[in-house]
N, CA, C and O atoms as CSV, one atom per row, in Angstrom:
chain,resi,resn,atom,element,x,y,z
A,1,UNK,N,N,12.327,8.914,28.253
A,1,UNK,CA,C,13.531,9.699,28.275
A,1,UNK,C,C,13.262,11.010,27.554
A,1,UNK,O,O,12.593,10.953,26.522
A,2,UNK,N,N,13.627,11.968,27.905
A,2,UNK,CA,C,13.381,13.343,27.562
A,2,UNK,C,C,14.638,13.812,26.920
A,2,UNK,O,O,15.803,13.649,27.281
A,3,UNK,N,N,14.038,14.566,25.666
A,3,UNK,CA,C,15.134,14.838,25.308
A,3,UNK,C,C,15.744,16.592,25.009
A,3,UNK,O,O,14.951,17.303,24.391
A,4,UNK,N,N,16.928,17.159,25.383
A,4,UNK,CA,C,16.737,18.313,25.885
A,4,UNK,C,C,16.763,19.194,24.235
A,4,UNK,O,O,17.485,18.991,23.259
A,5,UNK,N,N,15.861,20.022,24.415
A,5,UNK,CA,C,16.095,20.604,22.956
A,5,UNK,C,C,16.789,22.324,22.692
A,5,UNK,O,O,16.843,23.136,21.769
A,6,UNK,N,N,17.316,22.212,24.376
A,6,UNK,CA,C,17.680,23.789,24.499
A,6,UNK,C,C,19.029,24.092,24.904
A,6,UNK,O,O,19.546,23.529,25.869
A,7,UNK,N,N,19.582,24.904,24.249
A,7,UNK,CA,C,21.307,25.020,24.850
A,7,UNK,C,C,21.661,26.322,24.864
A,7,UNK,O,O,21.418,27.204,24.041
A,8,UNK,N,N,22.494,26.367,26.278
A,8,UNK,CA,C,23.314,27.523,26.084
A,8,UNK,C,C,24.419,27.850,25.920
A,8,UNK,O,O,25.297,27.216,26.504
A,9,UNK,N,N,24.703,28.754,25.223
A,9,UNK,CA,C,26.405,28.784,24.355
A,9,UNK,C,C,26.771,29.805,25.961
A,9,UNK,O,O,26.188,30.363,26.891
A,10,UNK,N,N,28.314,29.489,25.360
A,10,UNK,CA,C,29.182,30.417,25.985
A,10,UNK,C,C,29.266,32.046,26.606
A,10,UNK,O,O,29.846,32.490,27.598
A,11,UNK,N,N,28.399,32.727,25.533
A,11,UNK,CA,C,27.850,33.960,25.659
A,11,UNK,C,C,26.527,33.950,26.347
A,11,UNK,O,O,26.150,35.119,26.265
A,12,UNK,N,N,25.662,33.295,26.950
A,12,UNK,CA,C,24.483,33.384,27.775
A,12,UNK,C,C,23.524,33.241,26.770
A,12,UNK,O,O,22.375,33.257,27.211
A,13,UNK,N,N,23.642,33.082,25.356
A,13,UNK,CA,C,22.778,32.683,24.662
A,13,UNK,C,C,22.070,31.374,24.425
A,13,UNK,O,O,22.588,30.258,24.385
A,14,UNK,N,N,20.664,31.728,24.257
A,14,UNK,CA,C,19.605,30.293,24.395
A,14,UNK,C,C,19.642,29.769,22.690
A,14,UNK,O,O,19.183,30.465,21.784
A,15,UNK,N,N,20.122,28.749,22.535
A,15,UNK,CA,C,19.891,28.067,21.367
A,15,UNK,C,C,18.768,26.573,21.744
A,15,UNK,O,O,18.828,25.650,22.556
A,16,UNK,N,N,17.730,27.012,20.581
A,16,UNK,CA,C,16.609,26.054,20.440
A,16,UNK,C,C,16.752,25.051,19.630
A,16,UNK,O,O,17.465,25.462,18.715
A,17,UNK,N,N,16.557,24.285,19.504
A,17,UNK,CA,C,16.634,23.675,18.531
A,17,UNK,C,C,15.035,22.224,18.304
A,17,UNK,O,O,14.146,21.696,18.972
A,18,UNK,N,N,15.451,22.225,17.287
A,18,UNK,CA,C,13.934,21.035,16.881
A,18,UNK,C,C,14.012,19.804,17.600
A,18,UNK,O,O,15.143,19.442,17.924
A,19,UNK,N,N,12.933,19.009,17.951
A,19,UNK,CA,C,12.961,17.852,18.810
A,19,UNK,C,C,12.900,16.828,17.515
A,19,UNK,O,O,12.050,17.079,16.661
A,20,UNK,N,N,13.812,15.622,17.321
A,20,UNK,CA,C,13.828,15.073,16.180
A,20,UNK,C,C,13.226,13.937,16.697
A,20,UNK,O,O,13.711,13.479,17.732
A,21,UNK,N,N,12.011,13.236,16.059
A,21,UNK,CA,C,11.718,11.984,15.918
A,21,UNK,C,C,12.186,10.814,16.449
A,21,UNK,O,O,13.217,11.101,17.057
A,22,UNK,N,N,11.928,9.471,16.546
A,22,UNK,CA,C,12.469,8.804,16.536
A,22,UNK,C,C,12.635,7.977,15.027
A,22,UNK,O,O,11.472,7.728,14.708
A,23,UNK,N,N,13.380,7.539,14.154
A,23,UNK,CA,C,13.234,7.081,12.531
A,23,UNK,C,C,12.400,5.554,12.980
A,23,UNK,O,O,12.633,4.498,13.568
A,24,UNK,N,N,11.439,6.166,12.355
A,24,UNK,CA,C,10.622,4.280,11.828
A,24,UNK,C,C,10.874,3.731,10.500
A,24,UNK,O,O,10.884,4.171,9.351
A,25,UNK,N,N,11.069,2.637,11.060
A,25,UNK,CA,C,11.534,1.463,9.955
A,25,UNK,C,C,10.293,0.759,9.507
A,25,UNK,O,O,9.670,0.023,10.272
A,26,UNK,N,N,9.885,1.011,8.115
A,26,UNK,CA,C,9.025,-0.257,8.179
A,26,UNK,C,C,9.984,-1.916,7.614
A,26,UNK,O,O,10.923,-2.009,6.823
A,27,UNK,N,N,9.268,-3.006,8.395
A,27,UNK,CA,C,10.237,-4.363,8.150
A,27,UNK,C,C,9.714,-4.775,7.018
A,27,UNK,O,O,10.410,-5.501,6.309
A,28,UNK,N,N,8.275,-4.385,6.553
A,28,UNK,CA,C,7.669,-5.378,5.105
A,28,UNK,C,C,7.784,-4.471,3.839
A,28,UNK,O,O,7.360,-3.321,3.724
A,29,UNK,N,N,8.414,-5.189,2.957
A,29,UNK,CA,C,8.598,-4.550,1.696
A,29,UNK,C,C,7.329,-4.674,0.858
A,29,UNK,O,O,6.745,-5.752,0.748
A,30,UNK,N,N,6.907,-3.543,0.265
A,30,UNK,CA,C,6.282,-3.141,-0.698
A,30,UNK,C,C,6.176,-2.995,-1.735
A,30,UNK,O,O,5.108,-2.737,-2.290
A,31,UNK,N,N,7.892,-3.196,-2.598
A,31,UNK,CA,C,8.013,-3.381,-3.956
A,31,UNK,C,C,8.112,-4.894,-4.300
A,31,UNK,O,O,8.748,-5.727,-3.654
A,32,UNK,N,N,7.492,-5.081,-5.250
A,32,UNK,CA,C,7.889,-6.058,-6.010
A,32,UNK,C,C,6.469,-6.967,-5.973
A,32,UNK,O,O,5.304,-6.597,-5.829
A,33,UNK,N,N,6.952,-8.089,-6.130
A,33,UNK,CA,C,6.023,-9.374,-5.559
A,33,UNK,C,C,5.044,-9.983,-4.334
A,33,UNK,O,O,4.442,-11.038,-4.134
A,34,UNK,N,N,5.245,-8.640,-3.592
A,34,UNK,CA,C,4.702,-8.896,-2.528
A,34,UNK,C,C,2.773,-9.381,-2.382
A,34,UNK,O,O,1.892,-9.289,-3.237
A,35,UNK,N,N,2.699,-9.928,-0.824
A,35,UNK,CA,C,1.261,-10.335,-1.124
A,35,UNK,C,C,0.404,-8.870,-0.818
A,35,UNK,O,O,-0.743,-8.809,-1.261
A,36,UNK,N,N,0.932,-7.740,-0.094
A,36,UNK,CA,C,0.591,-6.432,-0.333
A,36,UNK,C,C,0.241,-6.133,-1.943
A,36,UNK,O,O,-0.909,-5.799,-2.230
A,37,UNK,N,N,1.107,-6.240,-2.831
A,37,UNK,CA,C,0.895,-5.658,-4.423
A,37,UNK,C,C,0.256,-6.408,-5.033
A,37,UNK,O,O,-0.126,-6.044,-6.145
A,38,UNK,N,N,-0.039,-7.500,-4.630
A,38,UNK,CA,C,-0.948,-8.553,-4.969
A,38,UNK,C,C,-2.449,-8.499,-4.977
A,38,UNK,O,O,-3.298,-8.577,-5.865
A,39,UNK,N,N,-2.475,-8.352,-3.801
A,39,UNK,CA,C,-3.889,-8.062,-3.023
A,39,UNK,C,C,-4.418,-6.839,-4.010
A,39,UNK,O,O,-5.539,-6.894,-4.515
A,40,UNK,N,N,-3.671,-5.923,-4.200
A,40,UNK,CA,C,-4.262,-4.649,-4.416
A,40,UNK,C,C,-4.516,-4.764,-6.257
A,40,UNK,O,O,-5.458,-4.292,-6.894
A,41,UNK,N,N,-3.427,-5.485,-6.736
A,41,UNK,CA,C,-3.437,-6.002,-8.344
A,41,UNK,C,C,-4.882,-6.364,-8.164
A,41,UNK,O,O,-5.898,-5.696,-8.357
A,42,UNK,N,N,-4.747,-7.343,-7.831
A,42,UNK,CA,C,-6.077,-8.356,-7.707
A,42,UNK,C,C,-7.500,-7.412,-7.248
A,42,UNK,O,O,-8.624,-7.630,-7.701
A,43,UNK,N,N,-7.244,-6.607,-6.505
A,43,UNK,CA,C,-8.585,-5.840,-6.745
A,43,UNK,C,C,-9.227,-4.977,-7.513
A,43,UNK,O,O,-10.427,-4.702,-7.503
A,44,UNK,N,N,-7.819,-4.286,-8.619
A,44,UNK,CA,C,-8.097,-3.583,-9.633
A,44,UNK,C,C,-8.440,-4.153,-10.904
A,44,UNK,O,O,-9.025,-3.606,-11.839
A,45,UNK,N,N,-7.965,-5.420,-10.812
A,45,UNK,CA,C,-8.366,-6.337,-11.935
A,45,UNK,C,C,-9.909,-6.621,-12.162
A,45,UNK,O,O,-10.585,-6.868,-13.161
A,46,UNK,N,N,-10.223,-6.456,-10.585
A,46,UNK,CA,C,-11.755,-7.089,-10.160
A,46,UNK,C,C,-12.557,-5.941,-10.893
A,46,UNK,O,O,-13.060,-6.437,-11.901
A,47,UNK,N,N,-12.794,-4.939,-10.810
A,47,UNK,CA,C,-12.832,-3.407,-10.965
A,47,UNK,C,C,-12.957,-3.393,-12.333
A,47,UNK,O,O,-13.976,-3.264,-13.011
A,48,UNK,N,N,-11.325,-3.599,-12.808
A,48,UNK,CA,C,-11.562,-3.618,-14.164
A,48,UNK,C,C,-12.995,-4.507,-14.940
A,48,UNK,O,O,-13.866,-4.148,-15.732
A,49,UNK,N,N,-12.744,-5.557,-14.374
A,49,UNK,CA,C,-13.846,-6.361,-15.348
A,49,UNK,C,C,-14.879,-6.209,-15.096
A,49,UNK,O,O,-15.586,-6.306,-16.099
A,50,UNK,N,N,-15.436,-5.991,-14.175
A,50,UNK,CA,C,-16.530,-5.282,-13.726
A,50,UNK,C,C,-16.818,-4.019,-14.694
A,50,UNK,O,O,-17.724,-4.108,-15.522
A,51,UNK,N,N,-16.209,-3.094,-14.608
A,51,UNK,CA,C,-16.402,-1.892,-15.830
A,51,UNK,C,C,-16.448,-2.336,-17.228
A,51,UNK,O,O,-17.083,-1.785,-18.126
A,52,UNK,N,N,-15.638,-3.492,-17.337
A,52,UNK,CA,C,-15.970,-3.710,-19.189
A,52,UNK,C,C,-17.071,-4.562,-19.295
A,52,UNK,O,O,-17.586,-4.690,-20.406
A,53,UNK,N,N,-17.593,-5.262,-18.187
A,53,UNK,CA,C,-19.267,-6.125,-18.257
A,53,UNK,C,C,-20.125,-4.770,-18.440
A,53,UNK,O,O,-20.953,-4.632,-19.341
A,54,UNK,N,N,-19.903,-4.048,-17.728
A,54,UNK,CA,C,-21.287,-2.975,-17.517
A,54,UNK,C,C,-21.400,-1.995,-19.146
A,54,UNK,O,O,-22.442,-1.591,-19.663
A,55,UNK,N,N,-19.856,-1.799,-19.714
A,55,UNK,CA,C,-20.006,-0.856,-20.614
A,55,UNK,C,C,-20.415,-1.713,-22.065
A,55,UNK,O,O,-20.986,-1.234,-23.045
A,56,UNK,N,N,-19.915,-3.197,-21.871
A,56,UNK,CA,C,-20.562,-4.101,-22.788
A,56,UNK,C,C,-22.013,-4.147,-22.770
A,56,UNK,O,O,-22.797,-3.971,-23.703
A,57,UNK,N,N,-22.161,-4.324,-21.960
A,57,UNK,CA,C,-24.284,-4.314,-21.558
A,57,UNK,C,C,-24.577,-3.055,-21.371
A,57,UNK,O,O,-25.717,-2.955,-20.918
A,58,UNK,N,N,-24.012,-1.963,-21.532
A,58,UNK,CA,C,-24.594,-0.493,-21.920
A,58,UNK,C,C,-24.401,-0.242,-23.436
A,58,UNK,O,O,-25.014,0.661,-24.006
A,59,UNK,N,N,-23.627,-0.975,-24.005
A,59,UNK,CA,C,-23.422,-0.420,-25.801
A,59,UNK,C,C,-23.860,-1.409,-26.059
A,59,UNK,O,O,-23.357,-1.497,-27.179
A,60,UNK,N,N,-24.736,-2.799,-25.893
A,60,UNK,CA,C,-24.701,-3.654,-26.758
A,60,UNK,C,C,-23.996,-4.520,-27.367
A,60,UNK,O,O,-24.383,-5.602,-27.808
A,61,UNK,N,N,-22.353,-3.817,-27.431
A,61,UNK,CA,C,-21.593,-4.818,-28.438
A,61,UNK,C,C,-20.688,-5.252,-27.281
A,61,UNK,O,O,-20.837,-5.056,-26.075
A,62,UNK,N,N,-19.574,-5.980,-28.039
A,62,UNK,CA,C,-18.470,-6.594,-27.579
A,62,UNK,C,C,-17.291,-5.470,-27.275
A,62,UNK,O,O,-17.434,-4.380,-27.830
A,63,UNK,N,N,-16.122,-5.672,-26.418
A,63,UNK,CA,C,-15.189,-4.965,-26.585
A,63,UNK,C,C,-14.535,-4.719,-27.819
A,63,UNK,O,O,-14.152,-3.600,-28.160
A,64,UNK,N,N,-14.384,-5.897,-28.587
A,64,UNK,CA,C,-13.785,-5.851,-30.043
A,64,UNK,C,C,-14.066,-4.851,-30.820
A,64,UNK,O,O,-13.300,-4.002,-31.276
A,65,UNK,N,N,-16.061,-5.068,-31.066
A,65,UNK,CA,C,-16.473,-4.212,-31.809
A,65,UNK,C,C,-16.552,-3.099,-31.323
A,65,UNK,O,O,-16.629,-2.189,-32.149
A,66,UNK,N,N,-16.564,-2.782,-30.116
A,66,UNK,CA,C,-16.488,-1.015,-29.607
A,66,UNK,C,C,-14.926,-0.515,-30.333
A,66,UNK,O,O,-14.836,0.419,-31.130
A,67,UNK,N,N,-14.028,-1.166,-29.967
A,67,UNK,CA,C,-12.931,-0.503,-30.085
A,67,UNK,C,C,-12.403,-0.600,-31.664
A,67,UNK,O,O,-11.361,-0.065,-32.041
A,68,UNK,N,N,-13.288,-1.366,-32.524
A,68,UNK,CA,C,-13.278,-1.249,-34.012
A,68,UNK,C,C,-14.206,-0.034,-34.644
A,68,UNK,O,O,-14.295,0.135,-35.860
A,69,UNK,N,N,-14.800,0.688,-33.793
A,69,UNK,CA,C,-16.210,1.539,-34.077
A,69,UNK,C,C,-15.287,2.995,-34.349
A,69,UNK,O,O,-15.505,3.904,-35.149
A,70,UNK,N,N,-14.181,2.824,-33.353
A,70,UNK,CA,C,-13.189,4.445,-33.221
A,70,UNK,C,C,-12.737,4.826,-34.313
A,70,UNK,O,O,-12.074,5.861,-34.379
């Protein structure tokens, strides 16, 4: 279906106007508890610990004692 985006007024004038979208809905929610925010928790967590193994076995010490050293 086409939709017309051009009009003419009374006086012979061409009015244009913008072709509007159709609105998308998304159906799955994203806040909260979802297994979306989950998934993604869960991979930054992974990440995380991963970075505090490597910076532990690059200084030698423990997290404790690094962050007692400041």
């Amino acid at each position: 279906m086409a939709q017309r985006t051009t009009v003419v007024d009374d006086r012979g004038l061409l009015n244009n106007f913008a072709y509007e979208p159709p609105v998308y809905v998304d159906e799955e929610s994203r806040v909260g508890f979802t297994e979306f925010a989950e998934k993604w928790n869960g991979r930054f967590a992974m990440i995380g610990f991963v970075l505090l193994l490597v910076i532990e076995y690059g200084a030698d010490q423990g997290l404790v004692s690094l962050l007692r050293s400041f």
